[in-house]
N, C-alpha and C positions, 0 to 999 in steps of 0.2 A: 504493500500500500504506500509505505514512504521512497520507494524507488516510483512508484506510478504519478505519483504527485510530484516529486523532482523531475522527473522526465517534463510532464505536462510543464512544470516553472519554466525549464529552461529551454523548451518549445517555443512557447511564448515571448520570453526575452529573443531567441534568436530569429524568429518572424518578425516583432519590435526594429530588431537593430537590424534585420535585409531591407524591410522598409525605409527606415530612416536614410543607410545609405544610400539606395538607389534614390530617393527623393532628394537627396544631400549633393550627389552629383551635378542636379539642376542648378541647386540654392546655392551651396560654397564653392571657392576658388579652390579649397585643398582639405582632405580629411586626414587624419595619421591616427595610427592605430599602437597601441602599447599594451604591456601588460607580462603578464606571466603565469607560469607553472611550480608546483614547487610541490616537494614532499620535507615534512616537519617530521622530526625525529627527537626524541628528548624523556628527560625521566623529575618526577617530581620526589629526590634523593629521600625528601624527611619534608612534615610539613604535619598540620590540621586543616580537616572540614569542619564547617559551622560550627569554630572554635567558638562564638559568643554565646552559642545553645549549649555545648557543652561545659561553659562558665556556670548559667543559669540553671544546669542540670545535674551539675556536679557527675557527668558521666565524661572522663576526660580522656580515657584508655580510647573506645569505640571510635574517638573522633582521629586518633594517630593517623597516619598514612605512613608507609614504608616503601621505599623502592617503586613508585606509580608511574608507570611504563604510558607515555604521551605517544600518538602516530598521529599526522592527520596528512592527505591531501588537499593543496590551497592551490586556489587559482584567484587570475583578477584580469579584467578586460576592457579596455579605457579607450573609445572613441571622442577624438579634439575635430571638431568642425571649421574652420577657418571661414572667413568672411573677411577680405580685404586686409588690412594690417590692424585692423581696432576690435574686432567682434572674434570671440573665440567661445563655442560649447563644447562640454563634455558630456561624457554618459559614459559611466563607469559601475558594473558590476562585478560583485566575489562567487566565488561558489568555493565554500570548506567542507572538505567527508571528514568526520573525526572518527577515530578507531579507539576504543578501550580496551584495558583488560580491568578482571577485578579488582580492586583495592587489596594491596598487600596489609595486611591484620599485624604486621610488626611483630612486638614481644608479646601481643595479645592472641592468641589463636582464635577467641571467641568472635570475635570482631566479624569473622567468614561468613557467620551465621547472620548479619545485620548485612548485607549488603547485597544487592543484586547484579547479576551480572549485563553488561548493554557490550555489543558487538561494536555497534556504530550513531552516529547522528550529524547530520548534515544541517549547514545551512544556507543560503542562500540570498542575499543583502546587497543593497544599493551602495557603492564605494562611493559616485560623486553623482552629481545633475545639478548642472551650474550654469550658470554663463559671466561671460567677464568681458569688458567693454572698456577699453582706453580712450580716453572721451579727450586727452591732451596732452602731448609731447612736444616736452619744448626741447633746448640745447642742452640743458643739464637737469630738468627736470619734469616728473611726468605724474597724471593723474588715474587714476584707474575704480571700476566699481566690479562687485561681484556679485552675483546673485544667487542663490538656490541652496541647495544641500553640496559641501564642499569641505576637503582637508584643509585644516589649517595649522601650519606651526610658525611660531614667534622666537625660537631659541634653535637655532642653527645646529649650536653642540652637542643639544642636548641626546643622548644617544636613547640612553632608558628612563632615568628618572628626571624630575623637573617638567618645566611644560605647565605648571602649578594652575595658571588662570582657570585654563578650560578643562580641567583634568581633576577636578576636584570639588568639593561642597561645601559650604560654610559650616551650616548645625542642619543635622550632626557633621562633622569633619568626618573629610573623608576622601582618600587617595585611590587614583587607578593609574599601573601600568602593563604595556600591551607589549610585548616581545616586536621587535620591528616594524613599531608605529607609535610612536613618540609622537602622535600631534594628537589632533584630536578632529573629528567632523560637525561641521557646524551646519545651521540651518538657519538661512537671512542673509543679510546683504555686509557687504564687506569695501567700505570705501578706505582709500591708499592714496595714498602721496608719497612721492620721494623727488628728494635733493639731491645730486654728485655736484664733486668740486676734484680737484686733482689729488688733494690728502686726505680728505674727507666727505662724511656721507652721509644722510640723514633721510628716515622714513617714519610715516605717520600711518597708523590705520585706526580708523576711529569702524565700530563694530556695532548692530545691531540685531541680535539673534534670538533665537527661540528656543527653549529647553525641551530637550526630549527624553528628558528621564522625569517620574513625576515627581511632582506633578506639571505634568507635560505643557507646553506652550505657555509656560508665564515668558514673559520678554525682559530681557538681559541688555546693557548697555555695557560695553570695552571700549577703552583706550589706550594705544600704546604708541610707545616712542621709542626707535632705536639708533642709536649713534657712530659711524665709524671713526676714529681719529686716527691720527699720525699714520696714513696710509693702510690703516684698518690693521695700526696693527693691535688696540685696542677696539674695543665694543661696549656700550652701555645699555643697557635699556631698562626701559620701567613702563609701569601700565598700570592700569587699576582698571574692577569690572563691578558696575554694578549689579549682581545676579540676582535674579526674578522682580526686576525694579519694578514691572509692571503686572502683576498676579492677573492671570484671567479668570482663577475664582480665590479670592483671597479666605476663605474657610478654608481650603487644600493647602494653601501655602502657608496658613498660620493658623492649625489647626489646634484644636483643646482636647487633645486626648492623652490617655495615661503616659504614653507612647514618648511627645515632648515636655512634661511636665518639669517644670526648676524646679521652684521649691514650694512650698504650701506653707501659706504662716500658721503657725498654731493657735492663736489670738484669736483673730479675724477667719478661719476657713481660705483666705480669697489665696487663688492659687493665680500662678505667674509658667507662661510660656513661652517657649523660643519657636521661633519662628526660621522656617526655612532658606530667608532671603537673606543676607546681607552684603556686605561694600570688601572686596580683597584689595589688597595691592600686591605689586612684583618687582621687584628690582633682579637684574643680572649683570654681569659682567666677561668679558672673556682678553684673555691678552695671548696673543700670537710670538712667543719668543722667537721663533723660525725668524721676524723681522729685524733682530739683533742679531742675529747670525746667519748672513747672508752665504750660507752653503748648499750647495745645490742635491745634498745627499740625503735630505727628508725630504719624506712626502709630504702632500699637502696640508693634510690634518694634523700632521704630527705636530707636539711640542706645542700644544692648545691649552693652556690652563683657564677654565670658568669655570662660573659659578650661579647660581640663581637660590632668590628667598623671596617665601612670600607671607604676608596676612591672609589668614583665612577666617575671614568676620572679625568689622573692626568692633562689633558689639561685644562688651560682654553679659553675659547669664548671668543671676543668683544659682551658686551651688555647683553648675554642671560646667558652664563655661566663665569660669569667675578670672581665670588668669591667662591675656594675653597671649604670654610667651609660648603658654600649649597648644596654640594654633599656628606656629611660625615654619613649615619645614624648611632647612638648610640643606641643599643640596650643592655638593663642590665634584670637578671632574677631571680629570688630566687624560690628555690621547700618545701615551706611551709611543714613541719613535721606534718606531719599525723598518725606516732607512726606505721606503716605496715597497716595501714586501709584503702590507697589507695596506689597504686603501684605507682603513682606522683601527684601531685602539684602546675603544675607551675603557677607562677605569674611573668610577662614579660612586658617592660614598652620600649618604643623607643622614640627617639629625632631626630628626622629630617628635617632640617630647608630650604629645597627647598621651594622657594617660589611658584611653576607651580605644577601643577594638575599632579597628579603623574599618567601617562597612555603615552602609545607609538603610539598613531593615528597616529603622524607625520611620524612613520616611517613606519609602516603597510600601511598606503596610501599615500606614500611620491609623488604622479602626481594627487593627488587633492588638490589645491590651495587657498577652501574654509574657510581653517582655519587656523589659526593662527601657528609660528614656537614654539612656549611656550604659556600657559596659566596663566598669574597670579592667583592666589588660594586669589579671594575678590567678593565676590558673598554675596547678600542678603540673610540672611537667614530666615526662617517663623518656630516660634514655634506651639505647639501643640493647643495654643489659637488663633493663625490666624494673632500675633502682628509679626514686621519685626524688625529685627538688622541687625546689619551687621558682617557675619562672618570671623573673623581678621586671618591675617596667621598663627597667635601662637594657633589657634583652631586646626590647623591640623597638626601642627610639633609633638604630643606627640600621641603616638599610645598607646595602652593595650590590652593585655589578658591573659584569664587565664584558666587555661587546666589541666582536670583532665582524669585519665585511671582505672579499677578497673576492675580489669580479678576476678570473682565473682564464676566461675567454669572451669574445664581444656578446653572449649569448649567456654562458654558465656562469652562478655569483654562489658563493657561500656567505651564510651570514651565521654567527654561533652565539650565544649568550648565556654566561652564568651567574647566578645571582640569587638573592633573599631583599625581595623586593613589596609592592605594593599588587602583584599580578593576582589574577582568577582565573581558572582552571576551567572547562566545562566539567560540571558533576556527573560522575559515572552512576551515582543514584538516580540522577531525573533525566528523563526526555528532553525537557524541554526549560531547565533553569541552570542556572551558572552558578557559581560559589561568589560571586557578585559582590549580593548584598550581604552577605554572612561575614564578608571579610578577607581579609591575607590569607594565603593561604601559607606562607611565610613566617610565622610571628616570633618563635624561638631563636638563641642562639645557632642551633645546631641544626636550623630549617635551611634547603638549599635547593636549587632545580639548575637543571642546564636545558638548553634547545639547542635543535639545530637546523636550519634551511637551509635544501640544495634543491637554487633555484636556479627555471629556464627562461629569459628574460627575453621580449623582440618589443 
């Protein structure tokens, strides 16, 4: 049935996209076509599922993971329509087969008995649908607009971690990262400006987008500004976003359930909520030492040192978000020289001292009252010998990884990463849900995954 239904998807898409071109042939000057193939290969070493249920349920053993064997097939297929030198569309689709086996039960052998086994699940997603319009070019500088569903990144470096603006939540706080897509996808319009000068460079995007995690379509305001100097061999940038500035149902977005609740005065009864929306900021930086040493024996990336930090809610809560600083992650990076032997390098290290289980359930089931409004991050932990400690909050504030790329022929690219990160996994218990909103699947000392992609690129 789910091979019958993917066929029919991708029937349709490719009926969709022979239309489009041959109609495309009349309309545009030029089409190009990109994309690729790729098989993903990788192991989730040590980790937890719905480590914030097994806080609340004091069942901590069940939720281990040991040695969890990742397969999947990825594809992606990206049609650019040209129209003169100013009008450019896209239309880009993924299609991923993901392969499991069952969860390894660790030092636990019972664990076997709580899990079921899934072969495969697939899925099928819109990558871009955009259009982009350069509406003015002058001698040094140009104007540009964007429209629709589209990738966006604002930090160049950044390989895995960082990206903070669009890649994260205010209250509850809350981090995502994605193995080999460091940006994120937006929906709405994206206007841009830039400046060159011969040592310097300067770009504006002021941003107006729509959220599609819920509560869905509340409207977002971005600003950002990035700088090059002394012939770029500096970078600065900063921004700030206003998220859900604009609620389309403000009961969803600053809702009164057990779920967000601060604190309850004991006096009074009157009870105090936090609210989904609030104001970030970002600051980065990057310096290019390669520009002090004018040798021609690094590669491009190499010898890259940045950084980025951001505010996540300049608000704070009674009780749940009472201190600042626990909303700030620091993320810092260096791209290890590799002499032109690998196209990068990175090595990326984060600081983030939220004490709560970094996952947004509170807000995705914000009318179930089963669980808690924040999860403290102090849970038992069980090593690979079966002895218990306890894992302290300073186990989970330092995040790592580290990401290599190596394009090997014009066609064949490898891409590898290792790391104890902000990532989700698809859950081999459900069809049809992720490890999302439950959290890191990461959160210990001793938690680790590797990937790896061997991909076919045209």
């Amino acid at each position: 049935m789910k091979l019958t239904l993917t066929f029919i998807k991708m029937s349709f898409f490719a009926f969709t996209l022979s239309t489009v071109v041959v109609s495309a042939e009349k309309l545009y000057d030029s089409i190009c076509f990109t994309g690729y193939g790729a098989l993903q290969i990788g192991q989730l070493v040590r980790g937890y599922y719905n480590a914030p249920y097994s806080q609340v349920s004091q069942n901590h053993d069940n939720h281990l993971i040991h040695h969890q064997w990742i397969e999947s097939l990825r594809s992606r297929l990206t049609g650019s329509f040209y129209k003169g030198w100013a009008l450019k569309i896209n239309l880009g689709i993924e299609f991923n087969y993901n392969f499991f086996t069952i969860f390894n039960p660790g030092p636990n052998p019972d664990n076997i008995k709580t899990l079921t086994p899934l072969t495969y699940y697939h899925d099928l997603l819109i990558h871009r649908a955009d259009m982009e319009y350069i509406f003015c070019v002058l001698e040094n500088r140009s104007f540009g607009l964007k429209l629709g569903y589209f990738p966006f990144k604002y930090n160049p470096q950044a390989a895995n971690l960082g990206e903070y603006l669009f890649r994260s939540e205010c209250y509850p706080n809350h981090l995502v990262n994605e193995f080999y897509f460091a940006e994120a996808r937006l929906l709405g319009a994206n206007l841009t400006g830039t400046l060159s000068g011969k040592s310097a460079g300067l770009r504006g995007d002021i941003l107006f987008t729509s959220e599609t995690t819920y509560p869905a379509q509340d409207f977002s305001a971005t600003g950002l500004v990035n700088a090059g100097l002394f012939n770029k061999a500096v970078e600065l940038g900063a921004g700030v976003q206003f998220q859900r500035l604009i609620p389309v149902d403000p009961a969803r977005t600053t809702p009164h359930t057990l779920r967000n609740i601060c604190s309850v005065d004991t006096m009074t009864g009157d009870t105090s909520y936090y609210s989904f929306s609030g104001i970030k900021f970002m600051g980065r930086w990057c310096f290019d030492i390669k520009k002090a040493l004018p040798i021609g024996i690094f590669g491009e990336e190499d010898l890259k040192l940045y950084g980025e930090a951001a505010v996540l809610g300049l608000k704070n809560y009674d009780s749940l978000y009472k201190n600042l600083s626990e909303r700030i992650p620091v993320m810092l990076g260096f791209n290890i020289p590799t002499f032109k032997l690998l196209e990068v390098a990175a090595f990326e290290i984060e600081y983030y001292s939220s004490p709560y289980f970094n996952n947004n359930r509170n807000q995705i089931y914000p009318n179930i009252d089963n669980y808690p409004p924040a999860t403290p991050y102090i849970i038992p932990d069980q090593d690979v010998n079966g002895g218990h400690g306890v894992t302290k909050v300073t186990d989970k504030r330092l995040k790592w990884s580290v990401f290599i790329k190596k394009t090997l022929t014009t066609n064949f690219r490898i891409v590898a990463q290792v790391a104890r990160d902000h990532s989700r996994f698809q859950d081999p218990m459900h069809r049809q849900t992720y490890y999302t909103y439950d959290g890191d699947v990461t959160i210990a000392a001793k938690d680790w995954y590797y990937l790896i992609r061997l991909m076919w690129c045209f």
